[in-house]
N, CA, C and O of each residue as an XYZ file, in Angstrom:
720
protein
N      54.699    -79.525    -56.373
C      54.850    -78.156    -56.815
C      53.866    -77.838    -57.939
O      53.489    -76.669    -58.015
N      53.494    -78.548    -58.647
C      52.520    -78.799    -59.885
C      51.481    -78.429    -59.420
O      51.014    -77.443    -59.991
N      50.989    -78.768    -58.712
C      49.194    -78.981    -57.659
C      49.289    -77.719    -57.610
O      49.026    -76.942    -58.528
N      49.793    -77.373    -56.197
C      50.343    -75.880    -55.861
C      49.445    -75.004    -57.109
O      48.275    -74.628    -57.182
N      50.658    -74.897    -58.038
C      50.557    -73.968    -59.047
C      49.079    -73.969    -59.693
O      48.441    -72.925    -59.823
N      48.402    -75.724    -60.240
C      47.531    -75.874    -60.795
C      46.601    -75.018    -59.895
O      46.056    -73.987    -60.290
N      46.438    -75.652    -58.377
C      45.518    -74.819    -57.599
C      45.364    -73.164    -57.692
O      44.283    -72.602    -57.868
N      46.408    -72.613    -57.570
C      46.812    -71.100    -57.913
C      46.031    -70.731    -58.868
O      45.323    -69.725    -58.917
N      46.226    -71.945    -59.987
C      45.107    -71.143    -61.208
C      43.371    -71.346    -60.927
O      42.493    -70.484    -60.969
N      43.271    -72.645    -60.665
C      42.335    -73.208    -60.901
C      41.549    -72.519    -59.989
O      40.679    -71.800    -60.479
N      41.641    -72.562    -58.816
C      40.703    -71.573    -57.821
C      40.062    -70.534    -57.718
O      38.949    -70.526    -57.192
N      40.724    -69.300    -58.271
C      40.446    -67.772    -59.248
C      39.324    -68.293    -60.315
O      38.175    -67.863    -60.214
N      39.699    -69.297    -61.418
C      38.619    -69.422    -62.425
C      37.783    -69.860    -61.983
O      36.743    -69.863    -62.641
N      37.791    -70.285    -61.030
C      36.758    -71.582    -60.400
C      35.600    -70.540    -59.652
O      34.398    -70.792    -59.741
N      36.038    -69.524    -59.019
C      35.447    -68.427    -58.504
C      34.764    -67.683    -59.075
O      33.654    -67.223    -58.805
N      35.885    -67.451    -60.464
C      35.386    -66.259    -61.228
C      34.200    -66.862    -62.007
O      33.209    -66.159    -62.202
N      34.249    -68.035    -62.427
C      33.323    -68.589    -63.162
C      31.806    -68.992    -62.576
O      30.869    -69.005    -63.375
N      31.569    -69.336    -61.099
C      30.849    -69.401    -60.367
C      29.911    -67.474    -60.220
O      28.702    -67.246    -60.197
N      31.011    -66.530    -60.156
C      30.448    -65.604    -60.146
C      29.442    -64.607    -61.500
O      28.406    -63.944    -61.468
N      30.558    -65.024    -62.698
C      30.238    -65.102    -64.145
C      28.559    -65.972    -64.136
O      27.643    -65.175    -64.337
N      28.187    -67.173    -63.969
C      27.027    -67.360    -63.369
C      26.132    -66.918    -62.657
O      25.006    -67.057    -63.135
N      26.193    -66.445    -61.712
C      25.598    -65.496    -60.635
C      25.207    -64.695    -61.590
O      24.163    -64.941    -62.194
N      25.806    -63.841    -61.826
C      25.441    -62.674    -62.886
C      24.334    -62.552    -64.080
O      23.469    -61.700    -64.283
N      24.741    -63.878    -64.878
C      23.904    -63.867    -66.101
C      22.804    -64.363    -65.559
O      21.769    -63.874    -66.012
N      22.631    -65.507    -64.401
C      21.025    -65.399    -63.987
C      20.771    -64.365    -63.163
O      19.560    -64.388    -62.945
N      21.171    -63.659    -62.712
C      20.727    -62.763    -62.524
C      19.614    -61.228    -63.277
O      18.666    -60.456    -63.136
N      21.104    -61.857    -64.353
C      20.617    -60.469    -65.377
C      19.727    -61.334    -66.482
O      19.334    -60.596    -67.385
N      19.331    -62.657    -66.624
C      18.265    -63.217    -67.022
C      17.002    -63.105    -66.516
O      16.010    -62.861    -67.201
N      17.013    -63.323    -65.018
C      15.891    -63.013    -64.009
C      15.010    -61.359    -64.207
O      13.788    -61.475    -64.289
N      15.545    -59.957    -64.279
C      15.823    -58.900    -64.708
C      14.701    -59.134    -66.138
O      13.494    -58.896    -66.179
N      15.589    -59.671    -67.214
C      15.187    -60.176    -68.464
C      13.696    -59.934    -68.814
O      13.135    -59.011    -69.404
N      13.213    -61.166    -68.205
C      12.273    -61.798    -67.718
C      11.031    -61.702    -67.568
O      10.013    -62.160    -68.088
N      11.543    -60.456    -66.088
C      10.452    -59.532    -65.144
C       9.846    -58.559    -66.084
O       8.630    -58.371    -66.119
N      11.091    -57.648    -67.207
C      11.004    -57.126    -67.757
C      10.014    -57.498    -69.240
O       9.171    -56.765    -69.755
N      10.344    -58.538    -69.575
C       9.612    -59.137    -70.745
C       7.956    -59.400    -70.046
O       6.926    -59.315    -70.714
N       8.004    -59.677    -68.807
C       6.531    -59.897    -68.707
C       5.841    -58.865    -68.135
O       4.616    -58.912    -68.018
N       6.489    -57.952    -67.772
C       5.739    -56.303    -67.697
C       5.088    -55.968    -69.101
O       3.918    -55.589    -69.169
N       5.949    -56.134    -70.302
C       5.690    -55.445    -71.595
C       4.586    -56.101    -72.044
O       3.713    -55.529    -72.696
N       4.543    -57.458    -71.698
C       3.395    -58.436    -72.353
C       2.014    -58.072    -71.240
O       0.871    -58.427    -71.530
N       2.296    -57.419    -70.128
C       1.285    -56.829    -69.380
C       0.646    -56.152    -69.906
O      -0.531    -56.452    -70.110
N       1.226    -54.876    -70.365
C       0.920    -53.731    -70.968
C       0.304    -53.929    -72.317
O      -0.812    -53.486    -72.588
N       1.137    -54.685    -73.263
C       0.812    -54.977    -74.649
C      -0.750    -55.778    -74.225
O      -1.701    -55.171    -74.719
N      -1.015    -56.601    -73.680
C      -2.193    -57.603    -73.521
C      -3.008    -57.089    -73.191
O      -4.121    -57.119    -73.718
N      -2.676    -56.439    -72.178
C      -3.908    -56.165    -71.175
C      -4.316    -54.644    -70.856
O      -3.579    -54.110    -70.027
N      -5.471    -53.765    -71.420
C      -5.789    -52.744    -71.607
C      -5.862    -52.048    -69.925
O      -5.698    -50.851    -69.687
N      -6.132    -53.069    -68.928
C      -6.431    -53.260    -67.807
C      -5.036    -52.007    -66.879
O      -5.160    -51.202    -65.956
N      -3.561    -52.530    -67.926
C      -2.405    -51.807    -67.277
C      -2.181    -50.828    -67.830
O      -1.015    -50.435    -67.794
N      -3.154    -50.056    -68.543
C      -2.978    -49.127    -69.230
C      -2.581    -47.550    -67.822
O      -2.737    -47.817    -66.631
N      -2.162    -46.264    -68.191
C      -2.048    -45.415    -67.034
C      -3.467    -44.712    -67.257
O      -4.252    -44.577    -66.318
N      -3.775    -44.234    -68.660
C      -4.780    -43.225    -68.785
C      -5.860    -43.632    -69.310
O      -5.986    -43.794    -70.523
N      -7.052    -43.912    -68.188
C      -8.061    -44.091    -68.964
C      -9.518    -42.480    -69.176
O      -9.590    -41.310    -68.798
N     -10.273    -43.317    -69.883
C     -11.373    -41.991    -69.727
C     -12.590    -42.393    -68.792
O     -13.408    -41.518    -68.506
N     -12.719    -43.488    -68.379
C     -13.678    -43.450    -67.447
C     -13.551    -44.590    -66.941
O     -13.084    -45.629    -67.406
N     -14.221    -44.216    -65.453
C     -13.703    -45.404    -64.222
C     -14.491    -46.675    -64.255
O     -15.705    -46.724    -64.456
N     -13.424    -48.070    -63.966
C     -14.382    -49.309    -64.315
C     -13.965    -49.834    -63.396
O     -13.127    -50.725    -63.535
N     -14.537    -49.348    -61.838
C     -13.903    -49.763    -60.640
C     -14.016    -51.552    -60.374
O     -13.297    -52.232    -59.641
N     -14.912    -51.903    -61.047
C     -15.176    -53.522    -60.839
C     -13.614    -54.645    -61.539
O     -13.063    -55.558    -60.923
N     -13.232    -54.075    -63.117
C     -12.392    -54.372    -63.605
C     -10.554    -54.278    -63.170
O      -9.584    -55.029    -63.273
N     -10.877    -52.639    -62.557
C      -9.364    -52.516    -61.611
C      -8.990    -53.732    -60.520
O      -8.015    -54.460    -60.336
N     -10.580    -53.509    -59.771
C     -10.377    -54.442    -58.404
C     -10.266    -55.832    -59.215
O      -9.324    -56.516    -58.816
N     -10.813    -56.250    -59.981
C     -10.407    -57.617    -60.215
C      -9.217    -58.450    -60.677
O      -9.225    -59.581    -61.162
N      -8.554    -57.925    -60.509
C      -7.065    -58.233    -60.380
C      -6.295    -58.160    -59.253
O      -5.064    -58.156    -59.237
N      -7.063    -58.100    -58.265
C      -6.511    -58.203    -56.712
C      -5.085    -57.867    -56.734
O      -4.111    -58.599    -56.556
N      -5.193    -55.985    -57.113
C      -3.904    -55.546    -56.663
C      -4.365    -54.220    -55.994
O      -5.553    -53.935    -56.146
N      -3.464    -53.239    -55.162
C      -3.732    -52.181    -54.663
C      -3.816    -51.074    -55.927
O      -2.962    -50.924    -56.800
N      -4.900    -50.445    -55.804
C      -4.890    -49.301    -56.719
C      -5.587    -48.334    -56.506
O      -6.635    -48.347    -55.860
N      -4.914    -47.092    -57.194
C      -4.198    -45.637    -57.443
C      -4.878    -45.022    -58.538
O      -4.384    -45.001    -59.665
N      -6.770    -44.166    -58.066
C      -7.174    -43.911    -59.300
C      -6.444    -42.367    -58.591
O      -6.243    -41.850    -57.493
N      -6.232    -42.090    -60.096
C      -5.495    -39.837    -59.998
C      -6.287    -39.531    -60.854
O      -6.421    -40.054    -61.960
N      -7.167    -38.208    -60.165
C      -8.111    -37.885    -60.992
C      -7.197    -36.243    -60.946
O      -6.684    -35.621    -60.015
N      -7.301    -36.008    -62.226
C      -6.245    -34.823    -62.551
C      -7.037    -34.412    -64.034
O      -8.084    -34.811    -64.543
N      -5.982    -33.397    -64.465
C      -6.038    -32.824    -66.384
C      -4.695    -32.925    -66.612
O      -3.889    -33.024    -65.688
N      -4.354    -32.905    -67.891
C      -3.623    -32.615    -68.791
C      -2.489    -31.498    -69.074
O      -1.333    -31.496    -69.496
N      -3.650    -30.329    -68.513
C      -3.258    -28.914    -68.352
C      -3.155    -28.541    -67.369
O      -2.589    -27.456    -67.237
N      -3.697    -29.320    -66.077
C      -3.379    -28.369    -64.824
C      -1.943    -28.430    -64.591
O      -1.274    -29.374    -65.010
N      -1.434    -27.437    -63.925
C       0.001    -27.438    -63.635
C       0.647    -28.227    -62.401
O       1.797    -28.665    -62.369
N      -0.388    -28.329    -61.317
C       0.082    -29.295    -60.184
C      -0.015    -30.685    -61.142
O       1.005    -31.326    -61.397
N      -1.200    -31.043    -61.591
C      -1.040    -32.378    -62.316
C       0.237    -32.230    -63.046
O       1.263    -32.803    -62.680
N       0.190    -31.702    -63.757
C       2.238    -31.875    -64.695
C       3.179    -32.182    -63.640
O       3.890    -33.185    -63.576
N       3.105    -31.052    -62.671
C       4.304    -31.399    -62.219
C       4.625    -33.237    -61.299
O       5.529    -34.063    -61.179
N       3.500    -33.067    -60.961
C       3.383    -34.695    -60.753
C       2.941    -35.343    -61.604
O       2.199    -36.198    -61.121
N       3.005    -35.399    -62.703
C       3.265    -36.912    -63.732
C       4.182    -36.995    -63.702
O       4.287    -36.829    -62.487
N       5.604    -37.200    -64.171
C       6.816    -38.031    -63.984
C       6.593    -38.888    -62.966
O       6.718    -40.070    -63.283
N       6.241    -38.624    -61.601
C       6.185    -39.496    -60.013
C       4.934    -40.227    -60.994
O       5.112    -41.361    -61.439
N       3.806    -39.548    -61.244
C       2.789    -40.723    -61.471
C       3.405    -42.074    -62.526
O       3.750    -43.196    -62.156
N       3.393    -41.576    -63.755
C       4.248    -42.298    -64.554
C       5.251    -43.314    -64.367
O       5.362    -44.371    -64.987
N       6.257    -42.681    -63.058
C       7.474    -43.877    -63.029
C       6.572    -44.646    -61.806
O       7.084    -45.755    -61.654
N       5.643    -44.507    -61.057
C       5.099    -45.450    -60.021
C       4.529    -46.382    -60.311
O       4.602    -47.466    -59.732
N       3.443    -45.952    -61.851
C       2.831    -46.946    -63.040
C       3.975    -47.794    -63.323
O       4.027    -48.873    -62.732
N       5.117    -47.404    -64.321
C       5.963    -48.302    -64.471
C       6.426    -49.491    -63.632
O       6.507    -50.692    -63.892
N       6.739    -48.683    -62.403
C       7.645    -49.674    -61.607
C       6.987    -50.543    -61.026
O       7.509    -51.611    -60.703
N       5.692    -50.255    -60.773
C       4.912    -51.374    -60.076
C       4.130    -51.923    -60.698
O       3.253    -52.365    -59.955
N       3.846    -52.301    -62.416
C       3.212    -52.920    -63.242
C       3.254    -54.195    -62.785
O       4.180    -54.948    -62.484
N       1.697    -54.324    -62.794
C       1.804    -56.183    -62.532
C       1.671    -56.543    -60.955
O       1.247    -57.624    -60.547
N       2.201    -55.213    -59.933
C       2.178    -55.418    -58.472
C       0.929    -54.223    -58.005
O       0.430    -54.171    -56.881
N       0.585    -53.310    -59.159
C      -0.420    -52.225    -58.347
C      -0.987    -51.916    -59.349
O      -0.233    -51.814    -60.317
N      -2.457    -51.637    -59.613
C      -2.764    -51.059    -60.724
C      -3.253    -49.410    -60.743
O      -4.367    -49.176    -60.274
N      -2.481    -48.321    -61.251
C      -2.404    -47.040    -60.877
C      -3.097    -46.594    -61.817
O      -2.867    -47.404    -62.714
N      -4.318    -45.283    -62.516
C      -4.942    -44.989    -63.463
C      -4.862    -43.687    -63.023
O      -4.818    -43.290    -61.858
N      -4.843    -42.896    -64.301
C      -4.809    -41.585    -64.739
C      -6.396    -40.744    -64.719
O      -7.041    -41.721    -65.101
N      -7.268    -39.844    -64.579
C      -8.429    -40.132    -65.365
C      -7.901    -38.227    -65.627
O      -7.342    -37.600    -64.727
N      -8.175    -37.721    -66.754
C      -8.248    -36.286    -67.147
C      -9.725    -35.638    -66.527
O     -10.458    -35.818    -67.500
N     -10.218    -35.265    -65.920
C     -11.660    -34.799    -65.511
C     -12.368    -33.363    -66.674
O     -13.423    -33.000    -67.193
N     -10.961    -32.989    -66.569
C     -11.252    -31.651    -67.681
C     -11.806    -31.783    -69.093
O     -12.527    -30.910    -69.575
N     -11.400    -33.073    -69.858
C     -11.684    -33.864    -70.616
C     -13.030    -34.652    -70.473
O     -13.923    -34.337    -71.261
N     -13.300    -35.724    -69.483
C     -14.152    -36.316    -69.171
C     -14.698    -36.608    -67.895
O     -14.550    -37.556    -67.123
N     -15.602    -35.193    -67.848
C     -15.796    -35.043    -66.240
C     -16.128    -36.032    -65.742
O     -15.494    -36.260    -64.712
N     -17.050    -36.956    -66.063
C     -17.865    -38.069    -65.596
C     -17.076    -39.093    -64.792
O     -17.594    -39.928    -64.052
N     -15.605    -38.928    -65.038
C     -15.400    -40.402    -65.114
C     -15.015    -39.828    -62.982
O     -14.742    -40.700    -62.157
N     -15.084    -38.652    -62.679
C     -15.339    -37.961    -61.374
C     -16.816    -38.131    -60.696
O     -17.180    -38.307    -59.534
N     -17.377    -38.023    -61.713
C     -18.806    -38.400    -61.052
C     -18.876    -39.246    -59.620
O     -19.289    -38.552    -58.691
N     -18.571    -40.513    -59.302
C     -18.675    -41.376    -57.864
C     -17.672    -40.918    -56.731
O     -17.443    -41.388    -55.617
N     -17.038    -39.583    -57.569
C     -15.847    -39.718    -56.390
C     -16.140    -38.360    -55.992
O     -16.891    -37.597    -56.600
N     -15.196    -37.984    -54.430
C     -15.659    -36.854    -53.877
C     -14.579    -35.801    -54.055
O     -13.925    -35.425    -53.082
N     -14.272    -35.074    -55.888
C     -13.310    -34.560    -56.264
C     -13.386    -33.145    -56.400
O     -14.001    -32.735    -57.385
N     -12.726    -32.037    -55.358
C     -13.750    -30.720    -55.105
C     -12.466    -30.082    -55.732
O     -12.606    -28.941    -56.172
N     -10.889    -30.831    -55.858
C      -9.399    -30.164    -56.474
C      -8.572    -31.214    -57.030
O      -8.539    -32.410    -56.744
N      -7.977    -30.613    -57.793
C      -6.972    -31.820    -58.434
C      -5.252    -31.353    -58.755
O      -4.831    -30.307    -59.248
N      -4.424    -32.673    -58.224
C      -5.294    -33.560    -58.073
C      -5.525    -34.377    -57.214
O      -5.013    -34.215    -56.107
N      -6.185    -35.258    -57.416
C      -6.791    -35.813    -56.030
C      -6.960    -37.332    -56.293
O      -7.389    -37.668    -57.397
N      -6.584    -38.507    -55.143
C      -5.798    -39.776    -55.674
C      -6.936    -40.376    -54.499
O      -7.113    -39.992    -53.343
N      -7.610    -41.444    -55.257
C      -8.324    -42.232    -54.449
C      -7.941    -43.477    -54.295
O      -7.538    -43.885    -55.384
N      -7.807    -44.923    -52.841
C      -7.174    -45.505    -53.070
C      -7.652    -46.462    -52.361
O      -8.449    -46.270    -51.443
N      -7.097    -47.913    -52.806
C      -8.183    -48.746    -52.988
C      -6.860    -49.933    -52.162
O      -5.731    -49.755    -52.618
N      -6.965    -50.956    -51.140
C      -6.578    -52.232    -51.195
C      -6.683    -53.083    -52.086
O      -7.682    -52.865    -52.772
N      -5.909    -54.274    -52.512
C      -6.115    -55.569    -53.157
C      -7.274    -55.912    -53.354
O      -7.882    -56.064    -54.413
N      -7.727    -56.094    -51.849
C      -9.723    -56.678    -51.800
C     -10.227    -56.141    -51.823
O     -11.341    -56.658    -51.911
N     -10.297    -54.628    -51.795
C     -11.353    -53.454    -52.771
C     -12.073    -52.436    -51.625
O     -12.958    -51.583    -51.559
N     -11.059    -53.131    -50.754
C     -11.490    -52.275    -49.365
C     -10.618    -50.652    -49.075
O      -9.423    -50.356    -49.069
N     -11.865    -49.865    -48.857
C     -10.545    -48.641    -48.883
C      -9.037    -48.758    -48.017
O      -8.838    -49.478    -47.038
N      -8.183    -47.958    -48.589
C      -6.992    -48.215    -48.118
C      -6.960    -47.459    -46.736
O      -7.706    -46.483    -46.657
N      -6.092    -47.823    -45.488
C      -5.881    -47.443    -44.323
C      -4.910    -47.223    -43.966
O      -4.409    -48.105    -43.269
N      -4.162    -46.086    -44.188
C      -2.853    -46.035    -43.824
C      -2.059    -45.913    -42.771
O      -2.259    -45.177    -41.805
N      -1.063    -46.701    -42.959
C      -0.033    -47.127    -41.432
C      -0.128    -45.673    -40.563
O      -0.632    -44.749    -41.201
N       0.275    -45.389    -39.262
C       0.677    -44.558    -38.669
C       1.753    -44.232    -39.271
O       1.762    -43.006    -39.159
N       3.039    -44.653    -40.068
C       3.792    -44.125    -40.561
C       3.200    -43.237    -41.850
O       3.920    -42.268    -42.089
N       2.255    -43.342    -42.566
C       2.067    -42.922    -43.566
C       1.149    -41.727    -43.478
O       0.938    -40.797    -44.257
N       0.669    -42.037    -42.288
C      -0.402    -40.711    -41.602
C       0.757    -40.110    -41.349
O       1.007    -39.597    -42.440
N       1.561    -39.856    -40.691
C       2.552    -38.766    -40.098
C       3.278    -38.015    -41.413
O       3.586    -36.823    -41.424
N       3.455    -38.811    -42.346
C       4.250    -37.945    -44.126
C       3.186    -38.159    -44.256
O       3.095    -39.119    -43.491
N       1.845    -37.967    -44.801
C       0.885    -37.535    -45.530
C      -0.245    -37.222    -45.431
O      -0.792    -38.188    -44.900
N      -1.270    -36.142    -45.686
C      -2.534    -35.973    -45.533
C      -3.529    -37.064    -46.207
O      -3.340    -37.507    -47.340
N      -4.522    -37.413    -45.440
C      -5.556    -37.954    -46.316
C      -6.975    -37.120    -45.679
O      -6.991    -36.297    -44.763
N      -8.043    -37.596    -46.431
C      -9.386    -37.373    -45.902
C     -10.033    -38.750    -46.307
O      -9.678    -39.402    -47.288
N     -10.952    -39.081    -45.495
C     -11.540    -40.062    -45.191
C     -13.342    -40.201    -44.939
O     -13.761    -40.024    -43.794
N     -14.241    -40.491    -45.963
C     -14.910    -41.186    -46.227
C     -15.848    -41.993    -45.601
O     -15.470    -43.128    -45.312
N     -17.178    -41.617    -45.278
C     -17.959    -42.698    -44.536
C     -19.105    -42.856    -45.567
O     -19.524    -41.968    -46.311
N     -19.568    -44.213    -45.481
C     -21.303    -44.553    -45.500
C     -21.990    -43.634    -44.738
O     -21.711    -43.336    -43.577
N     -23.098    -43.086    -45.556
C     -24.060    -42.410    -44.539
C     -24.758    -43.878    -43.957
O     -25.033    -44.914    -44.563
N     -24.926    -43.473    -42.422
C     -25.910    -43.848    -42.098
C     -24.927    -45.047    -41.056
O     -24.938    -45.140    -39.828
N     -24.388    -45.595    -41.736
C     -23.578    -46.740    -41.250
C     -22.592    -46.813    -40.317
O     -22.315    -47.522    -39.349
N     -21.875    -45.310    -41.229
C     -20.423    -44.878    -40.905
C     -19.105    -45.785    -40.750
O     -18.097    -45.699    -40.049
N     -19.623    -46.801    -41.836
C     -18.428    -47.412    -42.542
C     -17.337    -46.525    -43.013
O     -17.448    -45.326    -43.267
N     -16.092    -47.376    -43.115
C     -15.252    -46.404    -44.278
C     -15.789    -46.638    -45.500
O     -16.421    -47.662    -45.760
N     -15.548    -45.613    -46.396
C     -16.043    -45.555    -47.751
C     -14.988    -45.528    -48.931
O     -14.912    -46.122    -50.006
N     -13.887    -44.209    -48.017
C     -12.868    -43.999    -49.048
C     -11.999    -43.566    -48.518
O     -11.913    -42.949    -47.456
N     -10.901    -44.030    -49.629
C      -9.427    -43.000    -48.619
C      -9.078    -42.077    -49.718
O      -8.983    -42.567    -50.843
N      -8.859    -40.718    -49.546
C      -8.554    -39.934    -50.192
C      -7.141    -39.351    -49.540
O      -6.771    -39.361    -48.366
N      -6.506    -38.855    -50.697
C      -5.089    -37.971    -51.073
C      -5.517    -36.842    -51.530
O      -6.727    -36.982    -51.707
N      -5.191    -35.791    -51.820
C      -5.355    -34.204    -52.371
C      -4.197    -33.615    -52.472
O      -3.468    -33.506    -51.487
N      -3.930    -33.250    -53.416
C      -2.386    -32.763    -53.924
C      -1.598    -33.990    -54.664
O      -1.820    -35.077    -55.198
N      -0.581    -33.136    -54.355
C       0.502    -33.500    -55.008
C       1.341    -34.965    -54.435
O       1.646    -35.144    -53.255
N       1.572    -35.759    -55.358
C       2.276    -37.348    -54.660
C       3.652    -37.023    -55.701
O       3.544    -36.900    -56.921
N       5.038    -36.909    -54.886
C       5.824    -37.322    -55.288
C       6.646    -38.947    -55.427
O       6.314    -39.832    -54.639
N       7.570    -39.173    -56.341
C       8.190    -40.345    -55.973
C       7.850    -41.284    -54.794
O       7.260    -42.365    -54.796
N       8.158    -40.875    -54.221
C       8.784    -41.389    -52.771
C       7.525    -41.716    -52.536
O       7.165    -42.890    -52.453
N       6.371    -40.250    -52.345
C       4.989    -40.608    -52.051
C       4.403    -42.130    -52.413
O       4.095    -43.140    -51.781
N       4.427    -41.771    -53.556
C       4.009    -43.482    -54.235
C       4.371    -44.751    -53.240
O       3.593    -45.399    -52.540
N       5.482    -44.866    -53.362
C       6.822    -45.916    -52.669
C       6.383    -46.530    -51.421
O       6.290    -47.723    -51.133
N       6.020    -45.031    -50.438
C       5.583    -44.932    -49.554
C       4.341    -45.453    -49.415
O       4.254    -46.513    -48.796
N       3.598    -45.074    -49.743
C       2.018    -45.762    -49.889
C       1.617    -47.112    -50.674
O       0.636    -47.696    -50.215
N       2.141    -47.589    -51.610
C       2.340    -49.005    -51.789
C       2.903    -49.521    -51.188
O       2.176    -50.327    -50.608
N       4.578    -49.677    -50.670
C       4.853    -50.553    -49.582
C       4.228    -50.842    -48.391
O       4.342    -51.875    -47.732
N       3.238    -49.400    -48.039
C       2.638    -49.529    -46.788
C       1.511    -50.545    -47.478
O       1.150    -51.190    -46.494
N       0.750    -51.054    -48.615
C      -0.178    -51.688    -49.397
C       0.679    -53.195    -49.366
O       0.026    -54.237    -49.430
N       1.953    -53.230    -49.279
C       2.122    -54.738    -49.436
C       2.742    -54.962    -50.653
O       2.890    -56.041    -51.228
N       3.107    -53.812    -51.015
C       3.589    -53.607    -53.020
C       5.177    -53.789    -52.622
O       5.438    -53.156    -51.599
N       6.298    -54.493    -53.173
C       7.616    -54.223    -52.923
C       7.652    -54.067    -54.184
O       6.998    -54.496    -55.134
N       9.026    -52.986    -53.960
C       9.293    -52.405    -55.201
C      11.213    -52.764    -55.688
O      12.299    -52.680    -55.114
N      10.730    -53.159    -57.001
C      12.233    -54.089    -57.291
C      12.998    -53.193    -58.222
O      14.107    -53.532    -58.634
């Protein structure tokens, strides 16, 4: 009758305590991810969102997919999409490298790119090859597309307008980016 009872208790804690575990590595793991995003950012000028001019050699060398947005400050489509730009920077620090550039400010840093409205998101694979998007990503989104004269290589993948949330999400996962 003792056992019984002992078992009665012991089994619940035995559970609960196994799960009590689960948890804190969990929420250590979390911790972690989080602590080494900040030391991203703090270290490395590289994860910065806004720069003033493009250092396409330095982005690509970090073999991640990236997201130059060539926009202003003041335009009003750009406002309304920063928050989406902003939380896509955040969330994928360390998995995508996304950059801001103001053109209104520093036209130049537009100079190599083919920017006629803003704003307008040029986008790059890991290996520095323009990005190609899934048939799923062609069907939700416009792009224009980019050749070598002469060659008629791809050159570039272009966006125009507006990228919400989701947009982002959408176009990095289709890049190979999971988002945690």
């Amino acid at each position: 009758m003792k056992k019984k009872t002992l078992l009665r208790i012991m089994i619940p804690l035995f559970i609960l305590a196994i799960a009590g575990g689960l948890w804190l590595a969990k929420n250590n793991e979390r911790q972690q991810a989080q602590a080494r995003q900040e030391a991203l950012t703090a270290d490395n000028p590289a994860f910065r969102l806004t720069e003033t001019s493009v250092d396409l050699d330095s982005y690509l060398s970090h073999q991640l997919p990236l997201i130059l947005d060539f926009g202003a400050e003041d335009c009003p489509p750009c406002q309304v999409m920063r928050p989406a730009l902003e939380k896509a920077h955040a969330d994928h620090l360390g998995r995508a490298v996304i950059k801001f550039f103001d053109v209104w400010e520093h036209p130049d840093a537009a100079r190599e790119y083919p920017i006629m409205v803003i704003p307008t998101q040029v986008i790059f694979n890991a290996d520095g090859s323009p990005y190609e998007p899934s048939e799923e990503v062609r069907s939700a989104l416009d792009f224009e597309y980019y050749n070598y004269t002469g060659t008629e290589d791809h050159a570039l993948t272009v966006h125009v307008g507006i990228l919400d949330e989701a947009d982002f999400q959408l176009i990095l996962a289709d890049m190979g980016v999971r988002y945690e």
